[in-house]
BAKOLDO-507628 format. One record per residue (C-alpha): x negated, y, z negated. Coordinates in pm, 1 decimal. Last residue first. Layout:
<atoms>
[atom [X; Y; Z]] ...
</atoms>
This chain:
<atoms>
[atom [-3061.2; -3600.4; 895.4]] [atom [-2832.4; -3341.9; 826.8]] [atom [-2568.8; -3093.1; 1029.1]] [atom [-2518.5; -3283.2; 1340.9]] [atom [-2297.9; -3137.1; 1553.0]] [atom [-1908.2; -3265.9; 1687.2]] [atom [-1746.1; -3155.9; 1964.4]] [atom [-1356.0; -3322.5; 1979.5]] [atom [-1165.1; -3360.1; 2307.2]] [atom [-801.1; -3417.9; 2273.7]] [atom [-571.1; -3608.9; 2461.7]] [atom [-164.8; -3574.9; 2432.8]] [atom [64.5; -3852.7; 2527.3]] [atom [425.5; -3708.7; 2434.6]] [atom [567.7; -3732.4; 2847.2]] [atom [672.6; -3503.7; 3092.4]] [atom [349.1; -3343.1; 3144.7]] [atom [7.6; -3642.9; 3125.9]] [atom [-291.2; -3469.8; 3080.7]] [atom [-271.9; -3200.4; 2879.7]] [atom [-574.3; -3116.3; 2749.1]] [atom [-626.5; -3081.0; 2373.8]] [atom [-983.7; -2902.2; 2273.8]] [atom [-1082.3; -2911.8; 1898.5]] [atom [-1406.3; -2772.8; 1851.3]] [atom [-1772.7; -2765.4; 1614.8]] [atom [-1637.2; -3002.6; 1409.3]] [atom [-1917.6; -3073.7; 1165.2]] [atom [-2145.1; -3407.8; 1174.2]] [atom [-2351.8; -3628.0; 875.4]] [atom [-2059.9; -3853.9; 796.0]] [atom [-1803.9; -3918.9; 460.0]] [atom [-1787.8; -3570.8; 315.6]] [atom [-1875.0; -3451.8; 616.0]] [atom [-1750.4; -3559.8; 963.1]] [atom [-1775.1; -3899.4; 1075.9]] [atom [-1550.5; -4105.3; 885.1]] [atom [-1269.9; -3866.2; 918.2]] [atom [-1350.0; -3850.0; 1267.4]] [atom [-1235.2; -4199.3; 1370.7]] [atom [-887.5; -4226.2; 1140.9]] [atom [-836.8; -3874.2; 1307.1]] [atom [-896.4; -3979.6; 1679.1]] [atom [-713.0; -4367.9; 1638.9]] [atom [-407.1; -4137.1; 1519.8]] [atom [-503.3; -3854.7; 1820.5]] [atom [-454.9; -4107.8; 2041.5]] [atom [-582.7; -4072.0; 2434.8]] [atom [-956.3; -3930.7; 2276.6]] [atom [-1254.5; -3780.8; 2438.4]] [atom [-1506.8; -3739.0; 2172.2]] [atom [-1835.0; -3565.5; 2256.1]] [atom [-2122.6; -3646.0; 1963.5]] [atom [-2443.5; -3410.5; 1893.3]] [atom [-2809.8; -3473.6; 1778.8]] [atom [-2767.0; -3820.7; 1751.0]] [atom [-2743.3; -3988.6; 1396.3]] [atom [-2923.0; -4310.2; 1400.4]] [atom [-2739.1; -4483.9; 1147.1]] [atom [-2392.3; -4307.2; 1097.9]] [atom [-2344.6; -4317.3; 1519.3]] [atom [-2442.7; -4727.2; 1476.7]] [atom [-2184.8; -4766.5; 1228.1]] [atom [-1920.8; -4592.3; 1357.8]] [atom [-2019.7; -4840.2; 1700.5]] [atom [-1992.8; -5131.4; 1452.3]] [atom [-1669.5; -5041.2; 1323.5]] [atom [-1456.7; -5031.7; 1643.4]] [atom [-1413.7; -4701.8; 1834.0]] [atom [-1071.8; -4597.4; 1909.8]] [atom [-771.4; -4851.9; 1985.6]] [atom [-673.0; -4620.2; 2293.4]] [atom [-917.6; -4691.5; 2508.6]] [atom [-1300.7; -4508.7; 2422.6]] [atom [-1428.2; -4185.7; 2572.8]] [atom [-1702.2; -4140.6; 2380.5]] [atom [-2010.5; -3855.1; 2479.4]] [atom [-2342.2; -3920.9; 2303.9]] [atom [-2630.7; -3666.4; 2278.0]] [atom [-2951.1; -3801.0; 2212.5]] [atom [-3205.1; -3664.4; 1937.4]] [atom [-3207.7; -3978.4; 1702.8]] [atom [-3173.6; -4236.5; 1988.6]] [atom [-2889.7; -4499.8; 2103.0]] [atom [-3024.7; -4743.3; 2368.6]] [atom [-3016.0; -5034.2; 2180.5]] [atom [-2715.1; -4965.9; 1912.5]] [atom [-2483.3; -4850.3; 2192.3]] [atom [-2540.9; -5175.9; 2376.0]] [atom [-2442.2; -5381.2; 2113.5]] [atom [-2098.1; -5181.5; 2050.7]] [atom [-2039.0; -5084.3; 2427.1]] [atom [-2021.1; -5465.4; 2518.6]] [atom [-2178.4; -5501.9; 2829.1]] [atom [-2280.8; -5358.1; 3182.4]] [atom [-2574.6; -5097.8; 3210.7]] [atom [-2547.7; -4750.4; 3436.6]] [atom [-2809.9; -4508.9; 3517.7]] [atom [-2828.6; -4178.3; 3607.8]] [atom [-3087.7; -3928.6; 3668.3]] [atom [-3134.3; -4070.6; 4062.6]] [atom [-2848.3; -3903.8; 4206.6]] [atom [-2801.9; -3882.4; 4551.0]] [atom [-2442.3; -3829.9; 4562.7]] [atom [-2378.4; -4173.1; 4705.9]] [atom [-2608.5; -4367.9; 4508.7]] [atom [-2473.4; -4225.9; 4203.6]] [atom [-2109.9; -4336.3; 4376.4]] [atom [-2220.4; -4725.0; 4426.6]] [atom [-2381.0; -4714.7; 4055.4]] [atom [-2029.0; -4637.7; 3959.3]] [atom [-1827.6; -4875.5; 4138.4]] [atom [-2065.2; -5135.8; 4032.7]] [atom [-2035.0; -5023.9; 3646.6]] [atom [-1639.8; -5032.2; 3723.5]] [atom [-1631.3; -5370.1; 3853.8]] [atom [-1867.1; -5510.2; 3568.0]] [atom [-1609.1; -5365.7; 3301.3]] [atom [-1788.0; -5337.8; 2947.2]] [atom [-1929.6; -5031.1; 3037.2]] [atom [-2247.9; -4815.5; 2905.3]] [atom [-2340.8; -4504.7; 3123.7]] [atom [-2690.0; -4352.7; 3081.5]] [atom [-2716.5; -4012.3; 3172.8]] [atom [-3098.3; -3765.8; 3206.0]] [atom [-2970.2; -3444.0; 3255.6]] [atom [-2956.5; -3221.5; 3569.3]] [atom [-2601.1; -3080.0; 3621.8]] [atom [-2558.2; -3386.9; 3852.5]] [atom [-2618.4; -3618.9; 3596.7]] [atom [-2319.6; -3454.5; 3398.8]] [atom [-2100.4; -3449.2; 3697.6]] [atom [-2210.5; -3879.1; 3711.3]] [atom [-2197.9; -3949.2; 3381.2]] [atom [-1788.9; -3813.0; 3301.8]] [atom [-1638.3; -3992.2; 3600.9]] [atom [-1917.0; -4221.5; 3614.1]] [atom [-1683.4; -4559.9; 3701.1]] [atom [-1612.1; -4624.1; 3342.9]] [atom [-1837.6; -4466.2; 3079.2]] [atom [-1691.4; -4617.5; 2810.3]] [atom [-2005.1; -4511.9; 2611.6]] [atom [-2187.0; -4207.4; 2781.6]] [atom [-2536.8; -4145.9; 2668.8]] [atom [-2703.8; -3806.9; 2770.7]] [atom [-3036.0; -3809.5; 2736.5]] [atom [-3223.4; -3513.5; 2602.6]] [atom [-3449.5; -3286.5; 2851.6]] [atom [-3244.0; -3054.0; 2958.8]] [atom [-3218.2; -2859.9; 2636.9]] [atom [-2865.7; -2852.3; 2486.8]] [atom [-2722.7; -2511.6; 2473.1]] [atom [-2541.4; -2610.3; 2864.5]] [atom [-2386.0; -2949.1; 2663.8]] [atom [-2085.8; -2730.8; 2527.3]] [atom [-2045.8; -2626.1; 2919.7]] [atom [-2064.0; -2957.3; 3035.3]] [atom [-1795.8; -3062.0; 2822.7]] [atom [-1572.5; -2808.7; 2922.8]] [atom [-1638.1; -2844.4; 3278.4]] [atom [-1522.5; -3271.2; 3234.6]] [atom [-1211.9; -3133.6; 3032.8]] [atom [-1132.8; -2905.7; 3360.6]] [atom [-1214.8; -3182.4; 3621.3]] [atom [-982.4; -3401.1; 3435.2]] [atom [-721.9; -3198.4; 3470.8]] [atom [-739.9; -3133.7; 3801.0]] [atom [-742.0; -3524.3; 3872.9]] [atom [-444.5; -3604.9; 3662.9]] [atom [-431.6; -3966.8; 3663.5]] [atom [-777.3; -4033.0; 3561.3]] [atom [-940.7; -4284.2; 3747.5]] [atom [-957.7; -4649.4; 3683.3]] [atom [-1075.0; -4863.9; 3983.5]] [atom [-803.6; -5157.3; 4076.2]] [atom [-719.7; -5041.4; 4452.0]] [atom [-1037.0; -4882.6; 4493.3]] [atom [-1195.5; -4531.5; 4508.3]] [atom [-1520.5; -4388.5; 4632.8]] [atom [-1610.3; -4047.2; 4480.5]] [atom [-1755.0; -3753.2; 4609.9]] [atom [-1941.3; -3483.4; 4394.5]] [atom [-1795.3; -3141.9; 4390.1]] [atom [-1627.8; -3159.0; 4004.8]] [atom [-1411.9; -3433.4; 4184.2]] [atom [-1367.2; -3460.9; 4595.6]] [atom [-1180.7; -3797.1; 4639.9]] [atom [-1255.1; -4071.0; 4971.0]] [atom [-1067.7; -4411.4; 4981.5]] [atom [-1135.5; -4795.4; 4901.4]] [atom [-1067.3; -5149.3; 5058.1]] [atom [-1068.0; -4988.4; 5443.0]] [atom [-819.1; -5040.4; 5699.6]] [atom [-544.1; -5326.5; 5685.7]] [atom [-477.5; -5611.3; 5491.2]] [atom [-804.2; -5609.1; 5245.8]] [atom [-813.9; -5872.9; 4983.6]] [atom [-816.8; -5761.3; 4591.3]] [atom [-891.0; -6024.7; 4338.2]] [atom [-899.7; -5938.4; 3954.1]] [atom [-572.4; -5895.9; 3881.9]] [atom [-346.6; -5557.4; 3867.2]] [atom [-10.6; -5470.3; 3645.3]] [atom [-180.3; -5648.3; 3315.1]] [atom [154.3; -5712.0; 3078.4]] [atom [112.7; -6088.7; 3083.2]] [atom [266.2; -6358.5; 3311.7]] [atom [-60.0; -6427.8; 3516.9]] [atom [-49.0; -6487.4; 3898.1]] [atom [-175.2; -6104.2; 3951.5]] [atom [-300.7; -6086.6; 4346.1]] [atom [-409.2; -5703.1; 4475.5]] [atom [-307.6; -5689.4; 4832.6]] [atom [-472.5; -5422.1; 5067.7]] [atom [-363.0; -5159.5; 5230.4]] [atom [-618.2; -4887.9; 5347.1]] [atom [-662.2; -4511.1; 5469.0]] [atom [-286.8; -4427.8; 5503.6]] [atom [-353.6; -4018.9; 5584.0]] [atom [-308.3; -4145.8; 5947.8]] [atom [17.2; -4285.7; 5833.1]] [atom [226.2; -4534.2; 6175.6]] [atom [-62.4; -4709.3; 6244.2]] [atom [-178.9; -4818.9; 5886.5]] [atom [206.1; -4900.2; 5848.3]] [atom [205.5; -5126.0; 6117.2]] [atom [-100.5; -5285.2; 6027.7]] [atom [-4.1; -5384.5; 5693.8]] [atom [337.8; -5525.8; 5801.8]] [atom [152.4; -5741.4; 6092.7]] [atom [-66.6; -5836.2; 5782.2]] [atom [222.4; -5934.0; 5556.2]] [atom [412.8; -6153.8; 5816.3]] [atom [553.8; -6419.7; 5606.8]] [atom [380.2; -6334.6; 5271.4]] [atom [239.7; -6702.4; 5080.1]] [atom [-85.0; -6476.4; 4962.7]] [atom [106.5; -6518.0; 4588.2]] [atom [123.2; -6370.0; 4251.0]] [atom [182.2; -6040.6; 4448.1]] [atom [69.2; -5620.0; 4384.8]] [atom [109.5; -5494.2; 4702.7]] [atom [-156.7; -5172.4; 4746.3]] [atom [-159.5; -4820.1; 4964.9]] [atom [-438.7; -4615.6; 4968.0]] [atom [-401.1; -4266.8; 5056.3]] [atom [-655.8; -3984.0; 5127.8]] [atom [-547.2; -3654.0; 5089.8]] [atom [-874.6; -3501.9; 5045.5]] [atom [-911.3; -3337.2; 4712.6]] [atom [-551.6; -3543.0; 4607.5]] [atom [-730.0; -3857.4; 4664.3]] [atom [-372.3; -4063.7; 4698.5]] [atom [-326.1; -4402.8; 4547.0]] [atom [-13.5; -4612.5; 4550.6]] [atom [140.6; -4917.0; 4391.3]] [atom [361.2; -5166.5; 4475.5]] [atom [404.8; -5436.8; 4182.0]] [atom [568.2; -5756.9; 4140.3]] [atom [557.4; -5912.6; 4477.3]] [atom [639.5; -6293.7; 4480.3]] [atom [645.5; -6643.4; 4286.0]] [atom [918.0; -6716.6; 4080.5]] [atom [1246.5; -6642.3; 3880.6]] [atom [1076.6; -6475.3; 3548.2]] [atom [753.3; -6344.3; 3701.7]] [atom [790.5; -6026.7; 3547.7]] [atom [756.0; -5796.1; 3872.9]] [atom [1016.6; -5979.8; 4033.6]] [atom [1018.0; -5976.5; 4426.2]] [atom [1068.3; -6275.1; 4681.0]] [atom [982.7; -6103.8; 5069.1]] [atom [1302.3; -5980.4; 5217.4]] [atom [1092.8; -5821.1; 5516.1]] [atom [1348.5; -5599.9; 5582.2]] [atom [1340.1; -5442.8; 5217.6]] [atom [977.7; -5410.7; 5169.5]] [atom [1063.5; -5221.7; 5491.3]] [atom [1290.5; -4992.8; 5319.8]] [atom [1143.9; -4968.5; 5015.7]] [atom [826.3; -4847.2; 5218.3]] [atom [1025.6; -4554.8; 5396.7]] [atom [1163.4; -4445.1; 5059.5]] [atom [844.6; -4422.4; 4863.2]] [atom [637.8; -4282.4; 5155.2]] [atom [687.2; -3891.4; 5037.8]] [atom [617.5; -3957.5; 4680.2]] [atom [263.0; -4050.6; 4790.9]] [atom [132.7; -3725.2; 4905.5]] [atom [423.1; -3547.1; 4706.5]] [atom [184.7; -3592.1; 4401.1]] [atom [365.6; -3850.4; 4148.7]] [atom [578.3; -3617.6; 3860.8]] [atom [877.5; -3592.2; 4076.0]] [atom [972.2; -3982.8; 4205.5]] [atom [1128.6; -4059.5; 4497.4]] [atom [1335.5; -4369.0; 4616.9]] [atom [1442.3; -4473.8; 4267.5]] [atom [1627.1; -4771.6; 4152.0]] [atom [1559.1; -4825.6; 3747.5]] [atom [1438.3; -5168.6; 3680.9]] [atom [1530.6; -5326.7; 3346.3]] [atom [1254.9; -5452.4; 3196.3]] [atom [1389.9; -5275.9; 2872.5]] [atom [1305.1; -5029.8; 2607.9]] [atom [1346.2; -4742.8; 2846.6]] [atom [1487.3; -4813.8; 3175.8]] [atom [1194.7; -4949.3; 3362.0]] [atom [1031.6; -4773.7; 3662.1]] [atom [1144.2; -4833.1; 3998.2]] [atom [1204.5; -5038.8; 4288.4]] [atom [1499.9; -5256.1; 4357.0]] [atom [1514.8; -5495.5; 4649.0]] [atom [1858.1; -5637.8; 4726.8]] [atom [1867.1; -6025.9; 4825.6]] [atom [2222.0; -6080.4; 4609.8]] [atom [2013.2; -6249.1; 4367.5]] [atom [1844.1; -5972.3; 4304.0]] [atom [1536.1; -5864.4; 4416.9]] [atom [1251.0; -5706.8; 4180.9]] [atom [958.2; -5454.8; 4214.4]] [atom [765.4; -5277.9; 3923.5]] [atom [589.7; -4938.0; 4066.9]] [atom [208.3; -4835.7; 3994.2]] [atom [178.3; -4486.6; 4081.6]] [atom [-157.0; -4247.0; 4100.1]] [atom [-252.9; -3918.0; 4196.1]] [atom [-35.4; -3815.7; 3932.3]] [atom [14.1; -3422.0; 3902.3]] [atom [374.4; -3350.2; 4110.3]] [atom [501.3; -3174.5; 3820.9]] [atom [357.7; -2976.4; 3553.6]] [atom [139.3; -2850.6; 3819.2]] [atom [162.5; -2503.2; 3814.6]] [atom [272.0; -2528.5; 3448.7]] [atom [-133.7; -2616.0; 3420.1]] [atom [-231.9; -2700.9; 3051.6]] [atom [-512.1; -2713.1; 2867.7]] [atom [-386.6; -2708.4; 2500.6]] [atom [-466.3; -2384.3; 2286.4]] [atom [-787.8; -2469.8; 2037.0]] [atom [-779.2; -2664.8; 1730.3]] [atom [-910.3; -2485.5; 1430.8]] [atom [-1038.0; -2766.0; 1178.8]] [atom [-737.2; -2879.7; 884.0]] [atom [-895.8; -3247.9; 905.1]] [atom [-715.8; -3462.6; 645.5]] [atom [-794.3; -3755.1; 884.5]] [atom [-438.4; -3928.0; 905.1]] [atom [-222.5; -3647.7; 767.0]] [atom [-389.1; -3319.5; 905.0]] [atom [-532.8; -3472.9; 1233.1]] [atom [-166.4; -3606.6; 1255.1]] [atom [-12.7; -3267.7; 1219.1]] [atom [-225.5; -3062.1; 1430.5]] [atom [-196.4; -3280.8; 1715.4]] [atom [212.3; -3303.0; 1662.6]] [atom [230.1; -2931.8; 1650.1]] [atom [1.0; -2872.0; 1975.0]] [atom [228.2; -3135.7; 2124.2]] [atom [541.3; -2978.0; 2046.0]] [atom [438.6; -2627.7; 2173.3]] [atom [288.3; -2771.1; 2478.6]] [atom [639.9; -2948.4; 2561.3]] [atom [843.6; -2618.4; 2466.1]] [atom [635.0; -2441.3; 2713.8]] [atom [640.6; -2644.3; 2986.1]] [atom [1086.0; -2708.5; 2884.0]] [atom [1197.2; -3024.6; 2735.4]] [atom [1444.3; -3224.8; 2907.1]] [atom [1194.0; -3379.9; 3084.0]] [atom [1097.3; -3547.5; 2753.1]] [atom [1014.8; -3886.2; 2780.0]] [atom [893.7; -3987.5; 3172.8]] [atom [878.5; -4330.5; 3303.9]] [atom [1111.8; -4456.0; 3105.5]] [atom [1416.7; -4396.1; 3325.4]] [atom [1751.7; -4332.2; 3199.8]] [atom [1771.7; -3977.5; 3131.8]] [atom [1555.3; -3897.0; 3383.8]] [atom [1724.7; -4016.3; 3670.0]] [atom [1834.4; -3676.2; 3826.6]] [atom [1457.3; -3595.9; 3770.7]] [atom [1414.0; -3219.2; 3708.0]] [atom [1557.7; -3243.5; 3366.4]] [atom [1835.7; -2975.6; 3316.2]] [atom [1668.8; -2743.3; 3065.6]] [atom [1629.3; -2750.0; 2639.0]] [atom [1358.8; -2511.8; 2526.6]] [atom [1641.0; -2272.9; 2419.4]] [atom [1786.5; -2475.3; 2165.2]] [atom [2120.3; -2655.4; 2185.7]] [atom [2402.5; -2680.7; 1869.9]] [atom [2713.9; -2917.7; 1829.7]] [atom [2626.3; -3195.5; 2090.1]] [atom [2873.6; -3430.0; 2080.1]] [atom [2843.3; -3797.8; 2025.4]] [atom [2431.3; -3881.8; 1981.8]] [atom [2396.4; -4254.4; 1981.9]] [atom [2201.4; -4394.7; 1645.7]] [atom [1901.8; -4640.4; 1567.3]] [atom [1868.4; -4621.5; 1174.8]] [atom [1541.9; -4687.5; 1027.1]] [atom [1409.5; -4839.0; 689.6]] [atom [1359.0; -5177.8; 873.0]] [atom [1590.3; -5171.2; 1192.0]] [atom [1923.9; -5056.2; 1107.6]] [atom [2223.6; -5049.4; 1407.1]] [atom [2420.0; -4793.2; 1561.9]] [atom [2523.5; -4525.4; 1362.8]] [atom [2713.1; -4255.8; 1535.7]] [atom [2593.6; -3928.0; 1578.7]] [atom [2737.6; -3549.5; 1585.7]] [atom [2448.4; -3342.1; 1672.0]] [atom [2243.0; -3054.6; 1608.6]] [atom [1949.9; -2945.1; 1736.5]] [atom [1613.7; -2766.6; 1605.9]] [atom [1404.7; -3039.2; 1757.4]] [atom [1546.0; -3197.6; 2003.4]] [atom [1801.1; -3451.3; 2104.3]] [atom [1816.4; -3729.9; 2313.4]] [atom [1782.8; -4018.3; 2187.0]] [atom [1862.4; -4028.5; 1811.5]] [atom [1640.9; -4203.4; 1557.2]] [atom [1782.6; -4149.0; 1205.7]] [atom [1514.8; -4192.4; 914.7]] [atom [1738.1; -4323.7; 596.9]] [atom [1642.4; -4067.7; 289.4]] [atom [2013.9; -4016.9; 262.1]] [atom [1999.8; -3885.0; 598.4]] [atom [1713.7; -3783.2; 809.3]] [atom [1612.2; -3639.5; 1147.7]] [atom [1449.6; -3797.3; 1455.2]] [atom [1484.5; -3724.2; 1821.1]] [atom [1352.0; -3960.2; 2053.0]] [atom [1028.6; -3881.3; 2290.0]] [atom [865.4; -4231.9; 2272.3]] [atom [616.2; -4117.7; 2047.2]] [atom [880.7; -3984.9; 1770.8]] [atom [1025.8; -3618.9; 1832.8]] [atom [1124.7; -3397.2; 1533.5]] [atom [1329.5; -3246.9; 1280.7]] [atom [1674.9; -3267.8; 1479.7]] [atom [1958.0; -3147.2; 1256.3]] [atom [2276.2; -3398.2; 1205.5]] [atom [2624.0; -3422.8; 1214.3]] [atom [2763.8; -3829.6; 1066.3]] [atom [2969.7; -4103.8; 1234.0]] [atom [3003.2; -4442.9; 1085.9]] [atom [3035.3; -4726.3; 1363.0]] [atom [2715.1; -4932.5; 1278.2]] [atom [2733.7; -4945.3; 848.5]] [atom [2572.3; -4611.8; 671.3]] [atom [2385.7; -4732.3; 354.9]] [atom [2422.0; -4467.1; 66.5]] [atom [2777.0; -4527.1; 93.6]] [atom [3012.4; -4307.6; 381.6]] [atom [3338.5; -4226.2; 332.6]] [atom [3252.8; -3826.2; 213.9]] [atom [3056.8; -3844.6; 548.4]] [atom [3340.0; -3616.4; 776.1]] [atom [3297.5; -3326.6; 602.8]] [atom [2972.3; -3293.7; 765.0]] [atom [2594.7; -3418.7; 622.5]] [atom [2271.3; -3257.6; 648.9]] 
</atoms>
């Protein structure tokens, strides 16, 4: 894996010392990695199947951080990112990947840490993916705000590994519904020459804007994250720009005084409008807020939400449906509407009222929704012949819901996971040798293009009492 040019170098390269390497692989954050000397070399920018001159830049534990120098061989899959900012931006990871190279390398990384976390060698099926809409899919952007010293407002994501903002005025992957005001609200954030700094670090002020679009009806909500109320002339700013969008159904301003990494706080006031907007999912019509959590990619969701109910359609009608992490119904509420009994469990009061407001709203009196910790409630309303659809965060289930699943053994189990480690540390305890259920699919959806977050949807059976 060495050139000529590494006959200098010990077993331990020093910062400065310049090697050619081959690309093996992409770590979560989209670098390249390859190997020397048994050192692991993280390179940004560089893909699998490359080659590269690189220079050593510093250790960190049994890693090397290095800069790639010249580019000695390309692959195919390698294009101009679409995003002129892309290489600096941490928004999105590998632009500079092609559609298909991207489902490729996903598909691979699935397979191989089911394999090497859970020891799971199951079928998985071709990734759900839409190269229609590999750009232009988020119906959702939350942007960090700062201004300088020098009164200039700078809006963008952070350069990778930093809270450094990156300046943008557009942005490809967010739905052209809200790229399209980007520029025109920087500008007037601008004029007003309100305090910004999304970290809190020199004061009180805006930290966040952020935008909402229901991309079935093209209804837009527009939102000023602050630590403060104190905004000379916010509501005459609202106004204006509720007059000036008809799509603009609402502004409101979200408040956030804490210095942690939470983007929204728990108290929204309405500036202009109405506090929530209209979407069309999986034909039922949902009510939106400035702090409700929806998937990003509606389309996509409402093509993983059709797969599960078509698994469920064997299931008689009569079983209940239980749906831990059930959020604001996005998963309950199509199911209901299919005809099963569903009972959503939520830890999040807000989102258990937002989703007993939309049952309400699509007539549907097969569902109910209970707020609490998934892990107690699970074990209450949990029964032998149920079905039970996850969709946890990214830690995965904790050890008393495994344990409740093991005990009572429903019928079947639906897991929608955003980390296929948490996903194969979770199934391996599930599936036989060490649990009572089979894989009965493997279904990776594409969720989030431009970027190494894969989900997966496993179907599980129960093969023994």
């Amino acid at each position: 894996m060495t050139s000529s040019t590494d006959s200098s170098l010990t077993l331990t390269p020093s910062p400065g010392d310049k090697i050619e390497i081959t690309c093996l692989d992409l770590d979560r954050h989209g670098n390249g990695l390859a190997r020397w000397n048994n050192w692991v070399v993280i390179v940004n920018d560089l893909l699998p199947g490359e080659r590269a001159q690189i220079e050593f830049v510093r250790r960190h534990r049994n890693q090397f951080l290095a800069r790639k120098v010249q580019t000695i061989e390309t692959v195919s899959s390698r294009r101009h990112p679409p995003c002129k900012i892309a290489k600096e931006c941490g928004g999105c990871s590998i632009q500079h990947l092609n559609d298909h190279g991207q489902t490729l390398l996903k598909q691979g990384h699935l397979r191989e840490i089911l394999l090497r976390l859970g020891q799971l060698d199951h079928k998985i099926e071709p990734i759900m993916t839409d190269y229609n809409r590999a750009l232009g899919y988020r119906n959702r952007a939350l942007i960090p705000l700062y201004r300088n010293s020098a009164g200039q407002l700078h809006m963008g994501y952070y350069r990778r590994g930093s809270h450094q903002i990156i300046d943008l005025n557009r942005c490809p992957v967010l739905d052209r519904g809200i790229d399209q005001y980007l520029a025109s609200l920087k500008d007037d954030l601008q004029q007003q020459n309100w305090p910004a700094d999304s970290d809190l670090s020199s004061g009180e002020g805006l930290r966040h804007l952020g935008i909402r679009i229901g991309q079935k009806t093209r209804q837009v909500l527009i939102t000023l994250v602050s630590s403060t109320t104190q905004l000379s002339g916010l509501h005459q700013q609202a106004e204006e720009w509720y007059s000036r969008w008809p799509e603009v159904r609402g502004i409101t301003l979200n408040i956030q005084r804490e210095k942690n990494n939470l983007v929204l706080g728990q108290e929204t006031i309405l500036l202009a409008g109405d506090l929530e907007i209209e979407e069309h999912f999986y034909n039922l019509s949902l009510l939106l807020s400035t702090t409700t959590f929806f998937q990003v990619n509606t389309l996509q969701a409402e093509r993983i939400v059709s797969k599960l109910i078509e698994w469920l359609s064997t299931a008689a009608l009569d079983i209940n449906i239980i749906d831990a992490y059930c959020g604001i119904g996005t998963i309950s509420l199509p199911v209901a509407a299919t005809g099963y009994q569903v009972i959503g469990l939520e830890l999040h009061a807000e989102a258990i009222i937002q989703a007993k407001k939309n049952a309400l709203r699509n007539s549907l009196d097969n569902v109910s929704f209970l707020c609490g910790d998934v892990s107690l409630l699970l074990a209450k309303k949990l029964q032998h012949n149920d079905v039970l659809v996850l969709d946890p965060p990214r830690k995965g289930l904790d050890q008393m819901v495994i344990k409740t699943i093991l005990s009572i053994q429903p019928e079947r189990v639906a897991y929608l996971s955003c980390d296929p480690a948490t996903l194969a540390r979770d199934l391996k305890q599930l599936i036989v040798p060490n649990g009572p259920y089979q894989i009965d699919e493997l279904q990776p959806i594409d969720f989030f293009p431009q970027t190494m977050h894969i989900e997966c949807l496993a179907l599980l059976i129960r093969i023994n009492s």
